[in-house]
N, C-alpha and C positions, 0 to 999 in steps of 0.2 A: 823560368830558367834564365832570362833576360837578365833579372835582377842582382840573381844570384853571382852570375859572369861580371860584371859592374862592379858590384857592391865587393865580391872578392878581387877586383882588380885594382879599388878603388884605396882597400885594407894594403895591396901592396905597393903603389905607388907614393902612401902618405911614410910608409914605413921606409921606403927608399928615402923619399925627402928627408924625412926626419932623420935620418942618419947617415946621409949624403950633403947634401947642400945647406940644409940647416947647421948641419954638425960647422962647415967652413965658414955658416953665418952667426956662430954662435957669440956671445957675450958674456967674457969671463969664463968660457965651461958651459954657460947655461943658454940651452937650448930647447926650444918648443916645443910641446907634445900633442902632437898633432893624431894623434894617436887617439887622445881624448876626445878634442874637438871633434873629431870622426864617428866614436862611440856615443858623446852624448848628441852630438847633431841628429842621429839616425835613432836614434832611442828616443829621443821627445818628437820626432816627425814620425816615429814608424809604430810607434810601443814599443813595451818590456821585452819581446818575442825577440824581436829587431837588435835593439840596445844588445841585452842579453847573447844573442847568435855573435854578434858583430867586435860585442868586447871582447869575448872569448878566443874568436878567431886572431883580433889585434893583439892582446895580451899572450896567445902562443906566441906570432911570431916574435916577443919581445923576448919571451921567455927562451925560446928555440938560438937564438942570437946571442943573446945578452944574461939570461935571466941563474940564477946560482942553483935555483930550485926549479923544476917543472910544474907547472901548474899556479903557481904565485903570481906571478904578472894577470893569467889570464882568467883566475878567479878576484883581483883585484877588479881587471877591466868588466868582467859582468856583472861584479854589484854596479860598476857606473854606470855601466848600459842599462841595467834593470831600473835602477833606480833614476834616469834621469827619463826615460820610459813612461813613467808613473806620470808626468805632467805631458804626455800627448793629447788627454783631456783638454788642456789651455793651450795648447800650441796654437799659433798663428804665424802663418808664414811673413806677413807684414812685420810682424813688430820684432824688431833682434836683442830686445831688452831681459825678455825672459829666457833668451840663448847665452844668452852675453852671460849672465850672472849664476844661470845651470853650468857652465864650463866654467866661472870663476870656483865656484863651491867643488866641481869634482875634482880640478886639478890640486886644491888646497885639500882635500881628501885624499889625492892620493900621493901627494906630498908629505900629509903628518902622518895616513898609513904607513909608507915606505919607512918614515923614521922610526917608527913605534916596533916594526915589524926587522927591520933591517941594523938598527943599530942601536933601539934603545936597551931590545936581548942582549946586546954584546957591551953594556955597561957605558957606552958612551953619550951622557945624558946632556951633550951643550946644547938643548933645543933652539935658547935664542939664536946663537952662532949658525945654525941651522937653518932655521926661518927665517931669518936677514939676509944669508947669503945662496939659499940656495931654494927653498919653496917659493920667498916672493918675488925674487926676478924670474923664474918658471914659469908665477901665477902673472904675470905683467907682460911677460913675455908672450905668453900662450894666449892670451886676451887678444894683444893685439894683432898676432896672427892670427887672431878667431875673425877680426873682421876681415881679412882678407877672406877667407876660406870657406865664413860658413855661406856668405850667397853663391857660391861655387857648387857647395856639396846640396844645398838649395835648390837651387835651377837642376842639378842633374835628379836628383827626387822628382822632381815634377815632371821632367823628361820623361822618367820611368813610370811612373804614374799616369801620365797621357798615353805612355805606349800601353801599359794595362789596359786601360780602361776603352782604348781603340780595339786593341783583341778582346775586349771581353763583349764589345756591341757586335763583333763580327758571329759569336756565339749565338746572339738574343735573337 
């Protein structure tokens, strides 16, 4: 229950930033999707179950906010989660290399999704214009706010994960 109360307060506080104080710290328009980093953070530390619950719930609120269609945002975010999920097998909390490069790949997924889905239907095909100005300062952007963030959402996993694993000796 712990978890859950965290984990959903955690979906709403990144979603504030990210459309509060990032929005003022934006560059050019283009602003961090922290959104991501959240979904695939929790998804390769937690499993697909995790990833998958977590996108879903981030990608409503995008979609609830912001989004044109219901449901689009927040089946975007659970293939990220799911799929960034799949590598909690090699997860090590030590090393932020294999973090680092799982959120460069998702956010550039969901950068050429949004175009393919969002405006290449509507006949407007300037990809490179597209991917120069608007996925890879995204993808650059969100990177470097990954190192900010990811030993943050980090340490509070483990937080939660200590306090688990304290009530569950209290059981034994």
């Amino acid at each position: 229950m712990k978890r859950k109360i965290v984990v959903g307060l955690l979906i709403f506080v990144c979603f504030l930033l990210q459309c509060t104080v990032f929005h003022a710290l934006s560059f050019g328009n283009i602003v961090p999707n922290l959104m991501i980093i959240l979904t695939a953070s929790f998804g390769f530390m937690r499993g697909e179950k995790s990833g998958l619950l977590i996108g879903f719930f981030s990608g409503l609120f995008i979609d609830i906010f912001f989004g044109e269609v219901l449901g689009f945002y927040a089946l975007l975010y659970m293939y990220i989660g799911y799929t960034n999920g799949k590598f909690n097998r090699i997860f090590y909390p030590e090393d932020i290399k294999l973090p680092m490069a799982l959120i460069v790949i998702s956010d550039l997924f969901y950068g050429f999704t949004c175009y393919v889905l969002l405006f290449l239907m509507r006949t407007k095909f300037n990809i490179g214009y597209y991917f120069v100005h608007i996925i890879l300062p995204e993808t650059v952007y969100t990177t470097f706010i990954t190192i900010i963030f990811y030993p943050a959402i980090l340490w509070i996993n483990r937080r939660l994960e200590d306090s688990e694993q304290r009530s569950a000796k209290k059981f034994v």
